[in-house]
N, C-alpha and C positions, 0 to 999 in steps of 0.2 A: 261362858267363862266365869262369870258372876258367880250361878249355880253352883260350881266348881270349886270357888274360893268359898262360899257359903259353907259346904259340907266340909271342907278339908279342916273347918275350925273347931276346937271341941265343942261346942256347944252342937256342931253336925256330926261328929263322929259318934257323939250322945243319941241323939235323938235318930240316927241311920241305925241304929243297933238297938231303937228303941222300937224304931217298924219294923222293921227287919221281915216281919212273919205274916207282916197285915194282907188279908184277902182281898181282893177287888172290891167286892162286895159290900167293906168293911170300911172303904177308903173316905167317904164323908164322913163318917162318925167320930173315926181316927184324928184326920183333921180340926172339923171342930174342935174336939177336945184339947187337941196339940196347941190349939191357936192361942189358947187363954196365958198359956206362958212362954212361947214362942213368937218370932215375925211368925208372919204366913208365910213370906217368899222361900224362907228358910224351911218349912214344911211342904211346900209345896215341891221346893225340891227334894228334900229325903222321899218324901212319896216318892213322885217319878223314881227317882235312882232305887227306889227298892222293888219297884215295879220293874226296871231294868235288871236289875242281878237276878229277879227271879227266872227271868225270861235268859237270860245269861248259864246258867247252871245245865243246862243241857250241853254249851258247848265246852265251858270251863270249870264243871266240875260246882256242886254248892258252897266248897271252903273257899276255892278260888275268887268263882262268883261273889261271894259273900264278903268278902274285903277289896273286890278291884269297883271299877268306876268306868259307869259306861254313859256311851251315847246312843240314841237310838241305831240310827245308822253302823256305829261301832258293833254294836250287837249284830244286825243283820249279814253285815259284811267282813267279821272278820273269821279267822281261822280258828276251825272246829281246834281242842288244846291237845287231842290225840295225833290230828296229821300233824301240826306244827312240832308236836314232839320229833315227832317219825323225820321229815323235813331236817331236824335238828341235826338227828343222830344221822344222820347219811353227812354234812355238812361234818359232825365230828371226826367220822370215819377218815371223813375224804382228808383231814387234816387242818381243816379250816380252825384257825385260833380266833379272828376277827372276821367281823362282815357289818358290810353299810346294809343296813334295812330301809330300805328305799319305799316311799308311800307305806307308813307302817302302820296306820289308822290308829287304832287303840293299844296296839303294842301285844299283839296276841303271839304272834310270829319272835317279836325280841325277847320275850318273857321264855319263851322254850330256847332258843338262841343260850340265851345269859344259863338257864337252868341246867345244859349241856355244858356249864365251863366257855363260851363263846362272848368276848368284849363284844356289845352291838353299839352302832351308831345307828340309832332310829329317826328316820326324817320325816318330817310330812309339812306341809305348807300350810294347812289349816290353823289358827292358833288354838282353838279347844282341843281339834283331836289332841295335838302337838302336848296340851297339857293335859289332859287324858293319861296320855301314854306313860309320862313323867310321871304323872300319880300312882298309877298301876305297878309300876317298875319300884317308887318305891313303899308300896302298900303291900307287895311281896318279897321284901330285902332285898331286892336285885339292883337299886341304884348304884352299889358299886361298878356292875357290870355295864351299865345300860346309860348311855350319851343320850338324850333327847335334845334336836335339832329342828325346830324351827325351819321352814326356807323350802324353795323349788327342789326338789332333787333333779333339775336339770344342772343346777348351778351349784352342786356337790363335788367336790372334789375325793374320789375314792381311791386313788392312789395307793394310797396306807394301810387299805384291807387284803386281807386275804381273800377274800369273797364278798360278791355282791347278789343282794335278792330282792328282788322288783316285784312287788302287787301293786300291777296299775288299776287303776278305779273302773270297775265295769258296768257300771251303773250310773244313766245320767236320768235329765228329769223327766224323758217318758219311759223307766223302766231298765232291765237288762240289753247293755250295748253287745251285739254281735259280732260285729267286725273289729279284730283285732287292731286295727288301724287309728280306728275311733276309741280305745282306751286312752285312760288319762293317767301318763303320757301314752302316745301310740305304743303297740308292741315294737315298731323299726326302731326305735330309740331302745327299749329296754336292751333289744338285740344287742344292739352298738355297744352300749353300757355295759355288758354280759361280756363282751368278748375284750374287753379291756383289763376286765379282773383275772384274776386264775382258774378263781371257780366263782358259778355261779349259780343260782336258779331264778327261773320266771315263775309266775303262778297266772295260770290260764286261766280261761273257762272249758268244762272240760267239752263242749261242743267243738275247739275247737278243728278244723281241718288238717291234716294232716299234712295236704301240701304247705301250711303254712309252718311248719315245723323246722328250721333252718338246718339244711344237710348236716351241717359242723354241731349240731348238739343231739341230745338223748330226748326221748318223751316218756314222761311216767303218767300214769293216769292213776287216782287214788279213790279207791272207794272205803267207808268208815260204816261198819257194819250194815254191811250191802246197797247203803246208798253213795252214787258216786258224786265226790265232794269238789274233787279240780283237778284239773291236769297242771304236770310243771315242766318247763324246759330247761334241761339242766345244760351246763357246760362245762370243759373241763374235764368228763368222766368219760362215756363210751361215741363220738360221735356216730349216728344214724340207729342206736339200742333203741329201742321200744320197750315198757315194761309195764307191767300193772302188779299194784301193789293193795292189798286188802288189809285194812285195819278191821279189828284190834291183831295183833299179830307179831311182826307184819307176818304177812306171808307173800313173796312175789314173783311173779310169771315172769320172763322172759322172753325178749321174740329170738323166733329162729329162722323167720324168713321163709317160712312153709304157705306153699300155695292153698289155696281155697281147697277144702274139704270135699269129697265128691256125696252127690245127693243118693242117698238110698232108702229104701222105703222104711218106714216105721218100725222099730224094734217095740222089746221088750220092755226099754229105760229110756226116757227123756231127759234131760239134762238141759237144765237153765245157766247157761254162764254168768257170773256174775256181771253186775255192768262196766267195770274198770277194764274186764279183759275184753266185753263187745268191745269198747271206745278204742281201745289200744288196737284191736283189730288183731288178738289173738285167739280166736275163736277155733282158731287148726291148730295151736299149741294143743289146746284141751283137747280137740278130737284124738288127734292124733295119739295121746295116752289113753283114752277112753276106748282106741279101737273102734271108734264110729263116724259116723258121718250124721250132714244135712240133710234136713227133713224137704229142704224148700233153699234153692238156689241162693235166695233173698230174705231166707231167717235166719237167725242164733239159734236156732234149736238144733242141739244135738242129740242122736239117736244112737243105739248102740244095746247089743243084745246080752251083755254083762251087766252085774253092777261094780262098779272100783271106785274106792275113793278118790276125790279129787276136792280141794277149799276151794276151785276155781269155779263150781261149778254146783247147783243144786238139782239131787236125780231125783225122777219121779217113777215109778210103776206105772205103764198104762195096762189100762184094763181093757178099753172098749175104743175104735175107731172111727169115727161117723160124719157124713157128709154134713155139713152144717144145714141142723134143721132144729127150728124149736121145738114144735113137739114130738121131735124123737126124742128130745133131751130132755123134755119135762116127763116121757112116759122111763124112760130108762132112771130118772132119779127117784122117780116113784116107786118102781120097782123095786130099789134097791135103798131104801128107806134113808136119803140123803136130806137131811135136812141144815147141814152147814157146807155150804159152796163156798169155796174159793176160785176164782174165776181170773185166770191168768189173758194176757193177748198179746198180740204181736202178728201183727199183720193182718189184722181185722178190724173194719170201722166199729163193730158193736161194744159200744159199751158195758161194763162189768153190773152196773146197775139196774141196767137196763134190762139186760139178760135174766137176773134174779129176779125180777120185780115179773118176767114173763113164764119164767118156769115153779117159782112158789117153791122154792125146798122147803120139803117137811119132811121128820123122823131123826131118828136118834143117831144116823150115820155120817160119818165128814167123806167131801169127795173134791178133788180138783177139776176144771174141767177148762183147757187151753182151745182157746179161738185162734187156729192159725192159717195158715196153708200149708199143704201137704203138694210137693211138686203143683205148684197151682193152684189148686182145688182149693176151696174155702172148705175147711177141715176142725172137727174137734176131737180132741184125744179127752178124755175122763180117766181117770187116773187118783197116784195119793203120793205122797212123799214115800222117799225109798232110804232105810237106812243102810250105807254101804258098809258092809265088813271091815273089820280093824285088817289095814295091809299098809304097805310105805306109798303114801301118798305122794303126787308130783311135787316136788323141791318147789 
């Protein structure tokens, strides 16, 4: 908090604008120098906080980054600023004017909220994050919009919103919490919490189960440039929809309730789904438009003797079919003058480095080559990316 009030005075908003750009590398020199007409404690924190905003720019952008206020933890834990956009605009659609932000950490989530036209009340019980967020909100002109509240958000009175959105803490001190139960607050309470407003969202982890997903709401699973970021349980909208939703975009799948894909042998095109529609467990939406099936009862690999476009899913060309053996794969890359692997898996212990480190690609050629199973069989497909023809892709 100290820290916090340190930077927030001009003498800190001078000298945070005066590191702004300092390299790791460069951070003793910098200090010393700073010391001679500064505190220390006062550089000591612009340091750190510029060491924070840089590490911050990947998920908020460098102008965002660049004038908001983090914590460590705030950093690690809060929301990438594309899903919370996205988040946002579904919350707009849906009608939503006000919403309590419940566990709001550093205010990543109320800052897209307020930026959508949304009055937020942002709670959190911590007193730095709690001022954090308040500085963020108004370090980006958003304090008109944005309440920062102090206090449990058990003991919130939400009545007064239109919606409520709950990031319970998933992270305690040995690491990533699993069981929904054990979040801070449990998920049974956000439930309760959730069904009290009109609308609502939770923000998951997106491991998690499906049976835990409460009959009466929606599960969306998000991924942000093919890595997947959280699932959320909405309420209010479709109860029992399933969807997956791809940023930047959006672009979003839909389930339809379609049984398991049946297994058939190896085509022409492989096809990697993305990981929001694995999680969601739409993996026979994709087939089903692609016209193909499973390679393997118990993979995501889908097969298919076309190529068609799809954003759900990334095709590849196979070339060559092969019982898992290393040096057939080191004599077949040789051959075929491979010298940059990419080495996909899924359903095989061997690792990606391991594999390289044993077959030595060399030559001027790239090649993919996926360690799977094939109905069983421990299986590799070699292969390359496929670029699908311009056609109307699945909605």
């Amino acid at each position: 908090m100290n820290d916090l009030a340190l930077l927030l005075t001009p003498e800190g908003r001078a000298l945070l604008d005066e590191v702004r750009d300092t390299a790791p590398a460069d951070e003793l020199a910098v200090a010393t120098r700073l010391r001679r007409d500064h505190p220390a404690e006062l550089v000591s924190a612009a340091l750190g906080q510029a060491r924070l905003r840089q590490r911050a720019a990947a998920k908020f952008g460098a102008a965002d980054a660049g004038r908001m206020f983090f914590t460590p933890n705030g950093v690690e834990q809060s929301t990438r600023a594309g899903v919370a956009a996205h988040r946002a605009e579904r919350f707009k659609h849906l009608g939503v004017a006000s919403v309590a932000d419940l566990c709001c950490g550093i205010g990543g989530d109320a800052i897209a909220f307020a930026r959508a036209g949304i009055r937020v009340l942002a709670v959190d019980r911590d007193p730095v994050t709690a001022a954090v967020a308040r500085a963020n909100a108004e370090a980006l002109g958003l304090g008109e919009l944005v309440e920062v509240r102090e206090a449990d958000v058990t003991e919130v009175d939400t009545g007064g919103y239109d919606a409520v959105f709950v990031d319970p803490a998933r992270r305690g001190g040995r690491g990533r919490i699993f069981d929904p139960e054990a979040y801070s607050p449990p998920l049974s309470w956000a439930v309760e919490a959730a069904r009290r407003a009109p609308r609502a969202a939770l923000k998951v982890a997106p491991g998690i189960p499906h049976e835990a997903v409460p009959a009466d709401a929606e599960a969306e699973w998000i991924s942000d440039g093919g890595d997947v970021k959280e699932a959320v349980v909405w309420f209010g909208t479709e109860p029992g929809l399933v969807r997956a939703t791809l940023l930047p975009g959006p672009r979003t799948l839909l389930g339809k309730g379609l049984p398991d894909p049946e297994v058939r042998p190896v085509g022409r095109y492989l096809y990697e789904p993305d990981g929001a529609v694995i999680r969601a467990h739409l993996v026979a939406e994709v087939a089903e438009h692609l016209d193909g099936g499973l390679i393997d009862p118990t993979i995501a690999y889908v097969t298919a003797d076309e190529l068609r476009p799809t954003p759900y899913a990334s095709a590849y060309e196979i070339t060559d079919q092969l019982p898992f053996n290393v040096k057939r794969l080191k004599a077949l890359l040789r051959e075929r003058g491979v010298g940059t692997l990419t080495v996909k898996k899924r359903g095989s212990a061997v690792e990606p480095e391991e594999l390289r480190r044993k077959v030595k690609p060399q030559g001027p050629n790239p090649a993919t080559v996926f360690l799977t199973r094939v109905a069983g069989a421990p299986t590799m497909l070699i292969g390359a990316p496929a670029t699908p023809p311009a056609a109307t892709a699945l909605p």
